[in-house]
C-alpha positions as CSV (number, residue, x, y, z in Angstrom):
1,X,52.0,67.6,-74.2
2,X,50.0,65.9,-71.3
3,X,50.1,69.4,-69.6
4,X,48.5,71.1,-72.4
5,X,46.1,68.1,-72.4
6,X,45.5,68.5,-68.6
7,X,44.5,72.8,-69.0
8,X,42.3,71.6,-71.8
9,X,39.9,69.0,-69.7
10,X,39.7,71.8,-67.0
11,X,38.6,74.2,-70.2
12,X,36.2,71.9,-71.6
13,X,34.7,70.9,-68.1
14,X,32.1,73.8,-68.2
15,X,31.1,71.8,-71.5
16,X,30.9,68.7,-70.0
17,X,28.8,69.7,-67.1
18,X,26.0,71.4,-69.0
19,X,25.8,68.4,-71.7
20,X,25.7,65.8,-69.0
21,X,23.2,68.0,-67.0
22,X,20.9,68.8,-70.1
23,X,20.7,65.1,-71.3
24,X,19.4,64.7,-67.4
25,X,16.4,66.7,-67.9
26,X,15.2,64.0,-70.7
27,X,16.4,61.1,-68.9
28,X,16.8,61.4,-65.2
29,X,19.3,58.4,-65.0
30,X,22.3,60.8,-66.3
31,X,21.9,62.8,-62.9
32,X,22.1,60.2,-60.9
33,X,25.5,60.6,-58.5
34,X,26.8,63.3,-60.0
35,X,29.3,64.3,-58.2
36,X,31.0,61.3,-59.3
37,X,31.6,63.1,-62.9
38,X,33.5,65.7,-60.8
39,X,35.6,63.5,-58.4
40,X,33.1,63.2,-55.6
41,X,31.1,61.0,-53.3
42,X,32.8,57.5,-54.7
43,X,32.0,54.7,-52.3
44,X,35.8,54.6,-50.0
45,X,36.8,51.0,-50.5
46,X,39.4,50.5,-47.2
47,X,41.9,48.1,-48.3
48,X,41.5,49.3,-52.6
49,X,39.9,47.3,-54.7
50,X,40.0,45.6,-58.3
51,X,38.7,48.2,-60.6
52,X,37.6,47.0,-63.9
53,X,36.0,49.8,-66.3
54,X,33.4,49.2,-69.0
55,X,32.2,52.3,-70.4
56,X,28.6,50.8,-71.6
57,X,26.3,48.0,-72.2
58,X,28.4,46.1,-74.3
59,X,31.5,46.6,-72.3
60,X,29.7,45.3,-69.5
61,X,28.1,42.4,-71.0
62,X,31.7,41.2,-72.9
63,X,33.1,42.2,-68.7
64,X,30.8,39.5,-67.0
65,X,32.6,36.4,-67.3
66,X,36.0,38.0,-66.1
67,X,34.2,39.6,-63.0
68,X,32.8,36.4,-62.3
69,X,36.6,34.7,-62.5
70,X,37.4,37.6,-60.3
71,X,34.7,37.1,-57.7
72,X,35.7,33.3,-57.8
73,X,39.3,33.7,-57.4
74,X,39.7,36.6,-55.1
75,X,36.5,36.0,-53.3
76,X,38.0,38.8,-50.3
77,X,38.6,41.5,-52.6
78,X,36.6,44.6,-53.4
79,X,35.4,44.6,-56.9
80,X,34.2,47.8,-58.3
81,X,33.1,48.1,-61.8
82,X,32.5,51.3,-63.7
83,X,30.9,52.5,-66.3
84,X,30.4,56.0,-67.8
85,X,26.7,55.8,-69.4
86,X,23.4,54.8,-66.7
87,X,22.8,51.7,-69.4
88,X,25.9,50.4,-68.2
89,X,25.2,51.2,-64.4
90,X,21.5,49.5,-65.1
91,X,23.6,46.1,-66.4
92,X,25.9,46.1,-63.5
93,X,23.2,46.6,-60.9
94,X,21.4,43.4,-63.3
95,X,24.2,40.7,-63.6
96,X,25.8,41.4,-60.6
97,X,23.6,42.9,-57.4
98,X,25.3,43.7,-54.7
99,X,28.2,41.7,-54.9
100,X,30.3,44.6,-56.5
101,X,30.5,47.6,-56.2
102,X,29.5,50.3,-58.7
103,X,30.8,54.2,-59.4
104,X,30.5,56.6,-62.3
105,X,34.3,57.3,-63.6
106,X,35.3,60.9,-63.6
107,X,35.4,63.3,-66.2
108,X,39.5,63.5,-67.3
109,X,40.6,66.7,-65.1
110,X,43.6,65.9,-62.7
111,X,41.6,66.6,-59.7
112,X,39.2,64.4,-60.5
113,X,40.9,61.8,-60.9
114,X,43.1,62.1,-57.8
115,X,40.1,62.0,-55.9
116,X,38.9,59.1,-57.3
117,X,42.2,56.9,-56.7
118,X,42.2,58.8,-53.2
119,X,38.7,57.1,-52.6
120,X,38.5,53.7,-54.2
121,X,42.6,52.8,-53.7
122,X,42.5,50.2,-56.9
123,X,45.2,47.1,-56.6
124,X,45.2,46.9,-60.3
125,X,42.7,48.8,-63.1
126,X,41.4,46.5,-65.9
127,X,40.2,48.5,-68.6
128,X,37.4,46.9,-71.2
129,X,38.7,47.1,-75.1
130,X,40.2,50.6,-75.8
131,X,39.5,53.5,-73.6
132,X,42.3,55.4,-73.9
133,X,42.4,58.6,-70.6
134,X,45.9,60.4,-70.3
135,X,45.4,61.5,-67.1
136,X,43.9,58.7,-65.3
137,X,46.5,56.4,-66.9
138,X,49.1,58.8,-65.7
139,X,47.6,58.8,-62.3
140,X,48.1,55.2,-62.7
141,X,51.3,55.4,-63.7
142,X,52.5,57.3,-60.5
143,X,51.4,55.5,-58.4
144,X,52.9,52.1,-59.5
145,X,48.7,50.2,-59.6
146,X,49.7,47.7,-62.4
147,X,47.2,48.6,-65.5
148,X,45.4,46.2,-68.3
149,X,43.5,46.7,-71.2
150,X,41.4,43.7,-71.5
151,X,40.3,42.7,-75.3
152,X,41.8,45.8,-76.3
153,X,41.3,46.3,-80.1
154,X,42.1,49.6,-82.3
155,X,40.4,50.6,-85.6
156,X,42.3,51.4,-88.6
157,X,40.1,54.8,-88.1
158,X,41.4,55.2,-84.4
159,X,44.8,54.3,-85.4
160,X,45.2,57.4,-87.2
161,X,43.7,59.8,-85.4
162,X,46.2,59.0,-82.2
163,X,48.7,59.3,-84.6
164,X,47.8,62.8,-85.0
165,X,48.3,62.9,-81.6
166,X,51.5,60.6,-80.6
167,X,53.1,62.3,-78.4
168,X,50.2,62.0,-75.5
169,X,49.6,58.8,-76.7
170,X,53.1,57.6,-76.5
171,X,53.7,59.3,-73.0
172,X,50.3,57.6,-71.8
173,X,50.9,54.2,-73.1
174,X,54.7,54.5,-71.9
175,X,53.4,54.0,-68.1
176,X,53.9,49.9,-67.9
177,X,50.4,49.4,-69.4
178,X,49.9,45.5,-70.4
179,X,48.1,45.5,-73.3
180,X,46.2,41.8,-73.7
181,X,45.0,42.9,-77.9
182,X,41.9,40.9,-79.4
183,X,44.7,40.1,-82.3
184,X,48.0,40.6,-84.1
185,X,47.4,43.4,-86.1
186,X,46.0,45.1,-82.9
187,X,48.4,44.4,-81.0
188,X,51.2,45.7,-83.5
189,X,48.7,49.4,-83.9
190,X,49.7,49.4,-80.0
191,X,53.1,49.4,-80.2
192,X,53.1,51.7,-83.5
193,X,51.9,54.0,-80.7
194,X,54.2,53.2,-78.5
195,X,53.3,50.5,-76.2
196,X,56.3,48.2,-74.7
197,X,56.6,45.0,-77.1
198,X,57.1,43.2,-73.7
199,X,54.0,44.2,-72.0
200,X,52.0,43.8,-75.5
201,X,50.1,40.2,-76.0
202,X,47.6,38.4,-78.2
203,X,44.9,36.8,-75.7
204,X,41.3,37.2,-78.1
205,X,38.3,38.8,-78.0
206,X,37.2,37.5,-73.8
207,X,33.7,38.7,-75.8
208,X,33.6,34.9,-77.1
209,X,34.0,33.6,-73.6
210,X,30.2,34.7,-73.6
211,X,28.0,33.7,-70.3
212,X,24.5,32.4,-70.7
213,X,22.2,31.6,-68.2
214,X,21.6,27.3,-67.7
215,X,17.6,27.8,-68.1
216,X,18.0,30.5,-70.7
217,X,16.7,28.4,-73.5
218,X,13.8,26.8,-71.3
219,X,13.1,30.5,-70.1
220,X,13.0,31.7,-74.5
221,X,10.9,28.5,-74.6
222,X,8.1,29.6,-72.1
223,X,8.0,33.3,-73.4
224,X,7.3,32.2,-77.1
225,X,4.8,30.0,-76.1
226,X,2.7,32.8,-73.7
227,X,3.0,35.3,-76.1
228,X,4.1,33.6,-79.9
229,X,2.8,29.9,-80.5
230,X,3.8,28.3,-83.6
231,X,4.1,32.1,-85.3
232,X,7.5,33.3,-87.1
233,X,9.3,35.3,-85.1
234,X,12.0,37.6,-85.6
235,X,14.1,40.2,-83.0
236,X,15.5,43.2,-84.0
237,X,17.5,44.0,-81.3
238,X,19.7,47.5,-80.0
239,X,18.0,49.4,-83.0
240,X,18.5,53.2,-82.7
241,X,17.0,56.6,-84.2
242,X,15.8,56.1,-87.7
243,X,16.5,52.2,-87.4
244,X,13.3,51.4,-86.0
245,X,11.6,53.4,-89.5
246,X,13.6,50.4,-91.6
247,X,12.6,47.8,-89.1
248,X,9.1,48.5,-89.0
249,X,9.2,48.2,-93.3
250,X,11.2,45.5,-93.6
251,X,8.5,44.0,-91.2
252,X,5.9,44.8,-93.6
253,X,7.7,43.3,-96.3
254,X,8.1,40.1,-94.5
255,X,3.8,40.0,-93.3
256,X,3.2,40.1,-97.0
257,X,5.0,36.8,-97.5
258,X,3.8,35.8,-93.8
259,X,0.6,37.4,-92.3
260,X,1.1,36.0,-88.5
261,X,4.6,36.9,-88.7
262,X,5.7,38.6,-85.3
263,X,8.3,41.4,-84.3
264,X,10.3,42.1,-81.4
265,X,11.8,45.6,-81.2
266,X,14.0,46.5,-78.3
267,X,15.5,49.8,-78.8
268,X,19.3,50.5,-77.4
269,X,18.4,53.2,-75.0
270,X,16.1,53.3,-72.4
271,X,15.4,57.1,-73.1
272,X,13.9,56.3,-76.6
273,X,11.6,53.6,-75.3
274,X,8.5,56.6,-75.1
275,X,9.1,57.9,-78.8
276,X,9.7,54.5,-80.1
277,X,6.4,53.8,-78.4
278,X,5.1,57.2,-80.1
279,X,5.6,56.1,-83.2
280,X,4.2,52.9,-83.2
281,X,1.0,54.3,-82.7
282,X,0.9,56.7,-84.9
283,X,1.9,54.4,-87.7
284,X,-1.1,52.1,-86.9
285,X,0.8,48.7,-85.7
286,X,-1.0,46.6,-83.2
287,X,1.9,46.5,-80.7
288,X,2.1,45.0,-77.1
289,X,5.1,46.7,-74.7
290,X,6.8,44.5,-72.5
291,X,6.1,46.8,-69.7
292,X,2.1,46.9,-70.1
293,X,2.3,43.1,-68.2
294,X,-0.2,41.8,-71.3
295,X,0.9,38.8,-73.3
296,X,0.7,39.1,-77.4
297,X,-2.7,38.3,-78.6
298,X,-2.8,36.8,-82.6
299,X,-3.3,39.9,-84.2
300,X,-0.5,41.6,-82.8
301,X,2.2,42.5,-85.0
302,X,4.7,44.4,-82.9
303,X,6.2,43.1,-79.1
304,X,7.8,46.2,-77.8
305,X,10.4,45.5,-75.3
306,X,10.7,48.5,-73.1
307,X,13.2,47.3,-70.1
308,X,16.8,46.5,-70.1
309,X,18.4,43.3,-69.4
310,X,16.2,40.7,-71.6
311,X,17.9,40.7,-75.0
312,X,19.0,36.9,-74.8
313,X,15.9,36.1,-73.3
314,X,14.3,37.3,-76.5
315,X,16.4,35.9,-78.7
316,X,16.1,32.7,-77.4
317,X,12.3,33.0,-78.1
318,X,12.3,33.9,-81.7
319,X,13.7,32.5,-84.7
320,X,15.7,35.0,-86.5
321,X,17.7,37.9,-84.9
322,X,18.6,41.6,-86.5
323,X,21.6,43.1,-84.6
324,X,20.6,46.8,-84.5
325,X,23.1,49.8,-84.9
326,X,24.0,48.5,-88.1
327,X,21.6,49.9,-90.5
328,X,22.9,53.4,-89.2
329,X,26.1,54.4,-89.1
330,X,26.8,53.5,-85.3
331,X,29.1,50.4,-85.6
332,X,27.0,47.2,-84.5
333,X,26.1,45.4,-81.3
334,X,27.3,42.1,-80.1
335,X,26.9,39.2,-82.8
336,X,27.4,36.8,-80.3
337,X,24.4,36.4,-78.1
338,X,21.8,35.3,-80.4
339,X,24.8,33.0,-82.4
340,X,25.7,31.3,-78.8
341,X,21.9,30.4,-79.1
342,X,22.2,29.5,-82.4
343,X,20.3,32.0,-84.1
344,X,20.7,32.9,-87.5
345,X,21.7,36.8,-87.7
346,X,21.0,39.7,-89.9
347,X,23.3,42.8,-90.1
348,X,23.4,45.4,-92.3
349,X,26.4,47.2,-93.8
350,X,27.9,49.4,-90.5
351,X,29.9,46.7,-88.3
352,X,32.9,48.9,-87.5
353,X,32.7,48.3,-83.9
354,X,32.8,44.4,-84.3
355,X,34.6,44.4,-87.9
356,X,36.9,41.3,-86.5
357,X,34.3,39.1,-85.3
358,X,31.9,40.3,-88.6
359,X,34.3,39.0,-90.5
360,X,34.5,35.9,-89.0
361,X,30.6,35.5,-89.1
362,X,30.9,36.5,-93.5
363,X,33.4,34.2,-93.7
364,X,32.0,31.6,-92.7
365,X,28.6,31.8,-93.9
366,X,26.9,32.6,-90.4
367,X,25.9,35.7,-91.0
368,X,23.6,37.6,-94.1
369,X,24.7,41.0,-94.4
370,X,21.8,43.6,-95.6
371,X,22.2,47.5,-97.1
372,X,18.1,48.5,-96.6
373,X,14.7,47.6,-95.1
374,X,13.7,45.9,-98.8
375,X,16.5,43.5,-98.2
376,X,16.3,42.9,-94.5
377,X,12.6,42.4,-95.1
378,X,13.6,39.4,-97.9
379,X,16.3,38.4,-95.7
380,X,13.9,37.9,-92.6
381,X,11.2,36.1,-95.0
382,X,13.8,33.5,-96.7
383,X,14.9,31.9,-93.4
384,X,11.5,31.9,-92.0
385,X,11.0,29.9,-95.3
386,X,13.7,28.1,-95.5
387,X,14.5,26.5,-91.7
388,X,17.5,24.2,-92.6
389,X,19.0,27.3,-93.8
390,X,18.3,29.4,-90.8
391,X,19.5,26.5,-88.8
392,X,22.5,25.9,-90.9
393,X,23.6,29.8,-90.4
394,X,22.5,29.1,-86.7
395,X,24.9,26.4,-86.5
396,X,27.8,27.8,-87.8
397,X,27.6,31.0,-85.9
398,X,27.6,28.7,-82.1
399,X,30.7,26.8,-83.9
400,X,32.4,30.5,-84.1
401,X,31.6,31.0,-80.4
402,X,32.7,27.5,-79.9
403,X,36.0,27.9,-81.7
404,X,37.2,31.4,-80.4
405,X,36.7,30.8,-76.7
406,X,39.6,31.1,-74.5
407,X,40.4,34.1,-74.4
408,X,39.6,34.7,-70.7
409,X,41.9,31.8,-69.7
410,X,44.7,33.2,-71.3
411,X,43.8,37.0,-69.7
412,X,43.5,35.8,-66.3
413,X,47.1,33.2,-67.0
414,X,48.3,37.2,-67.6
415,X,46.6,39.0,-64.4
416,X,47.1,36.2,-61.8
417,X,50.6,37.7,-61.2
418,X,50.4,40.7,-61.2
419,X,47.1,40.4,-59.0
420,X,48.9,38.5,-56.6
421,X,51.6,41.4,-56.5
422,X,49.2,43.9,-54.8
423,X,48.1,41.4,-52.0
C-alpha cells in the first residue's frame, strides 16, 4: 500500500506546488526557501544532527523546553528544528536565534525526502504530537535513525480515519517508532494501529513543562502601565476569520457594563493582520496597533497586536484571557500560557485540539467555557467584576500547570539512550 501511497504524493505534487505558490502571492513568507518543499537547498549539517519537527506555532512553543534540554545536554550536536508553516519558522528564529538550525520539511514524495536525509544526516527524529508521514518514516526506517513522537496524542476523530487506512498506517508505525503518548488511552489508539506495545509509553503532555521568561511578569507589568493604567483589561488571543466579528461584540457587551474597559486582539496569522486592521476601521473602534510604536491613549478601546512572539507578554498585562480558535471550529490554542500566569481563561465550545487538557481546566473549575459573543461578553464583564473569582479560576488553572509537569523528565529518561546510541 505504501507504493500506491508513494505514486499518489508524486500525483498530487503539481497540487501542492501551485497552493503553496498562490498563498505566496498574499503572504510572501510561504515562498521563502522553496526549494526546501521539493527536497532542495537544506542547510548540509556534517556529522547529522538532532532533528525535532514541529509543524506550527504551537508545536513550536510546546517544543521549546525539550530543545533547550537538548541544547543543554548535547551542547556539540547540531540541532535542527522544522516546521512546515512560516509562523512556525518566525517562532524558531524568535526563541531560539542562531543556536539551531532551521529548514522547511519536504513535501511526502520519496525523492524529497531522500534528499533531505542525504542533506541534514539526522542521529535520531523527534517528531512534535502526531504527524504521521509514510514515507519519511519509512525513510527512517531504512536507515536504522531511531524515531520519537514526542507528546504524541490521537483524536477519537483521527483514530478512525487511519483505520480506514491500516494497512499504511500499520506498515509505517511497524518501523521501531517509540511512541512517548500524552496518555493511556492514546497510547492504546497507537497500538490499535499497530505500534509495538514495547516501544509504546505514557510520558504526558511535555506542553505543561511550559517555559516562561524570569521578567515576564515585570515586563506584563510595565506594558499595562504605558499603555492600560488601572483600566480592565482583557486579551483575546490566536482569534481567526469571523472570530474577531464575535470578539469585537462581546467587547461591546462588556463597555456597557465597563466604559474604560480595554481589548487586546492578536490574530493567529500574520497574513490577516491588514484585514483585521481593515475592519476595525470600518467598524468605527478607536484602535492602537502594536506596530504603529504609539502607546493606548484613554479613549482607546481596541490594542491591536500586529507582530508575532508577544502573546505571554500580553497576557501578563491584562486581566482576563480569551483563547482564540475556539469560537470557530478550528480546535483551540494553548490554555496554558495565560494559566501558568494565572490568568483566568475563556473558551468557547471548539477545544478538539486540546480536549485532554480542556477537560482538565472544566473539571476543575479553571476554565468558563462560552457558545457566543453574548456570553463571552458576560463572561469577560463578571470577572472584571468579580476579582476573587477571576483570581480563584487564575489559581487553579497555575495548580494544573503545577500538577501535570514532568512530562519532559520522563521523555528525555526515554531519549537519553537512544541518543547516546548515535554518538
Amino acid at each position: 500500500m505504501r507504493v500506491v501511497y508513494a505514486i499518489l504524493t508524486y500525483l498530487f505534487l503539481p497540487v501542492y506546488a501551485c497552493y503553496w505558490f498562490f498563498r505566496g502571492l498574499g503572504n510572501r513568507a510561504y515562498l521563502d526557501r522553496f526549494g526546501q518543499r521539493f527536497g532542495w537547498n537544506y542547510p548540509r549539517l556534517v556529522g547529522g544532527c538532532i532533528w525535532v519537527h514541529a509543524v506550527s506555532v504551537g508545536e513550536v512553543q510546546a517544543a521549546v523546553p525539550l530543545v533547550n534540554a537538548l541544547r543543554q545536554r548535547f551542547p556539540n550536536r547540531h540541532l535542527l528544528v522544522s516546521t512546515v508553516t512560516p509562523t512556525g519558522a518566525a517562532r524558531v528564529r524568535l526563541r531560539f536565534g542562531d543556536t539551531v538550525r532551521h529548514c522547511y520539511i519536504p513535501f511526502e514524495t520519496p525523492g524529497a525526502v531522500t534528499h533531505f536525509f542525504n542533506a541534514t544526516e539526522p542521529e535520531i527524529a523527534l517528531i512534535m504530537e502526531t504527524e504521521i508521514w509514510p514515507n519519511l518514516y519509512h525513510e527512517c526506517g531504512r536507515r536504522k535513525i531511531p524515531l520519537v513522537l514526542v507528546s504524541a496524542r490521537i483524536s477519537p476523530k483521527s483514530a478512525k480515519t487511519y483505520r480506514k487506512f491500516l494497512p499504511l498506517f500499520k506498515e509505517t508505525l511497524s518501523h521501531g517508532i517509540v511512541i512517548a503518548a500524552q496518555s493511556g488511552i492514546d497510547a492504546d489508539r497507537f497500538r490499535l494501529l499497530g505500534a509495538a506495545p514495547e516501544r509504546t509509553w505514557v510520558t504526558g503532555n511535555i506542553k505543561f513543562d511550559i517555559e516562561l521568561p524570569d521578567d515576564l511578569r515585570e515586563r506584563g507589568a510595565a506594558l499595562r502601565r504605558d499603555n492600560f493604567e488601572d483600566r480592565p483589561v482583557w486579551v483575546a488571543a490566536s482569534t481567526h476569520d469571523q472570530e474577531e466579528q464575535l470578539v469585537l461584540h462581546a467587547h461591546r457587551l462588556v463597555q456597557e457594563r465597563f466604559p474604560n474597559a480595554a481589548l487586546v486582539l492578536i490574530p493567529r496569522h500574520p497574513e490577516r493582520f491588514a484585514a483585521v486592521r481593515t475592519h476595525l476601521h470600518r467598524e468605527g473602534y478607536r484602535f492602537v496597533a502594536r506596530t504603529d510604536g504609539l502607546p493606548c491613549t484613554s479613549d482607546t478601546e481596541v490594542f491591536l497586536v500586529d507582530t508575532m512572539g508577544e502573546v505571554p507578554l500580553f497576557y501578563a498585562a491584562a486581566d482576563v484571557a480569551f483563547v482564540g480558535g475556539t469560537l470557530v471550529p478550528v480546535g483551540g490554542h494553548n490554555l496554558l500560557e495565560p494559566a501558568a500566569l494565572g490568568r483566568p481563561v475563556i473558551t468557547g465550545p471548539y477545544l478538539f485540539n486540546t480536549q485532554d487538557i480542556a477537560d482538565k481546566f472544566e473539571r476543575a473549575g479553571a476554565s468558563i467555557t462560552v457558545n457566543n459573543a453574548g456570553q463571552l461578553g458576560t463572561a469577560v464583564a463578571d470577572l472584571f467584576a468579580d476579582p476573587p473569582v477571576a483570581e480563584d479560576i487564575g489559581a487553579r488553572g497555575m495548580e494544573i500547570v503545577r500538577q501535570n509537569r514532568g512530562s519532559l523528565k520522563r521523555l528525555l529518561t526515554l531519549l537519553e539512550p537512544l541518543i547516546g546510541e548515535t554518538s
